[in-house]
Steps between C-alpha positions, in 0.01 A plus 500: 500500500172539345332146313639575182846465632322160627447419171808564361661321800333165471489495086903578495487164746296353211838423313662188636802665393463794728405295787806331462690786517338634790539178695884518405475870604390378839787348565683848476549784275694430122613652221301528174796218362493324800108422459516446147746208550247171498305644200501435144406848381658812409622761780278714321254265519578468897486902538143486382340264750707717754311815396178316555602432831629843587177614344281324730793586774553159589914604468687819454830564351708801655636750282826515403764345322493130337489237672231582772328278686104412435309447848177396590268756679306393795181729449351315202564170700319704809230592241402168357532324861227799611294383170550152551445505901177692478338182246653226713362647798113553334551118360620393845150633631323355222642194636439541862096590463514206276625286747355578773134415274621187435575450890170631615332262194744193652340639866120422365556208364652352842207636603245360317685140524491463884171735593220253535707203467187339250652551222554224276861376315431420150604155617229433671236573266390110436702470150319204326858348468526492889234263544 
């Protein structure tokens, strides 16, 4: 699956209508009917948000006879989860060199506060208002 498949893939999942019927689809394979039950739209209607999902082969419908099942096809899942894996793991680094700066800047600051032990608290700077 090449990224314009990608791209088909995640703008078919654009439609919250198609996402619901992929959820519902997760549950286990139904007929075009079956699917079209909840909505208030035509069955033609239905058919065409189910050829925008077969187009971006998120489900497949066997040949044959009416009524055949619609099911949902695990490589475009396995292709977005590759996608999606690859940019959680590069933010997940981001994350990890960023925290591990802000431990090292945490480190020199302890530092700094107990090295020569002459360092003064703000506190003790003689505020006119202590006197």
């Amino acid at each position: 699956m090449s990224t314009d498949t990608l791209s088909r893939v995640f703008a078919a999942l654009a439609d919250p209508t198609r996402r619901d019927m992929v959820a519902r689809l997760s549950e286990g394979d139904a007929t075009v009917s079956r699917l079209a039950e909840p909505y208030r739209m035509t069955l033609q209607a239905v058919y065409k948000h189910l050829r925008v999902l077969e187009d971006a082969g998120l489900v497949s419908r066997p040949p044959g006879p009416q009524p055949r099942p619609v099911r949902l096809e695990a490589q475009a899942f396995d292709l977005m989860d590759t996608w999606i894996e690859r940019h959680r793991n590069r933010v997940e680094q981001r994350y990890r060199r960023l925290d591990a700066v802000l431990e090292e800047m945490r480190e020199d600051e302890h530092e700094q506060g107990h090295g020569d032990g002459h360092r003064s608290r703000p506190e003790a700077a003689g505020h006119p208002d202590d006197a």
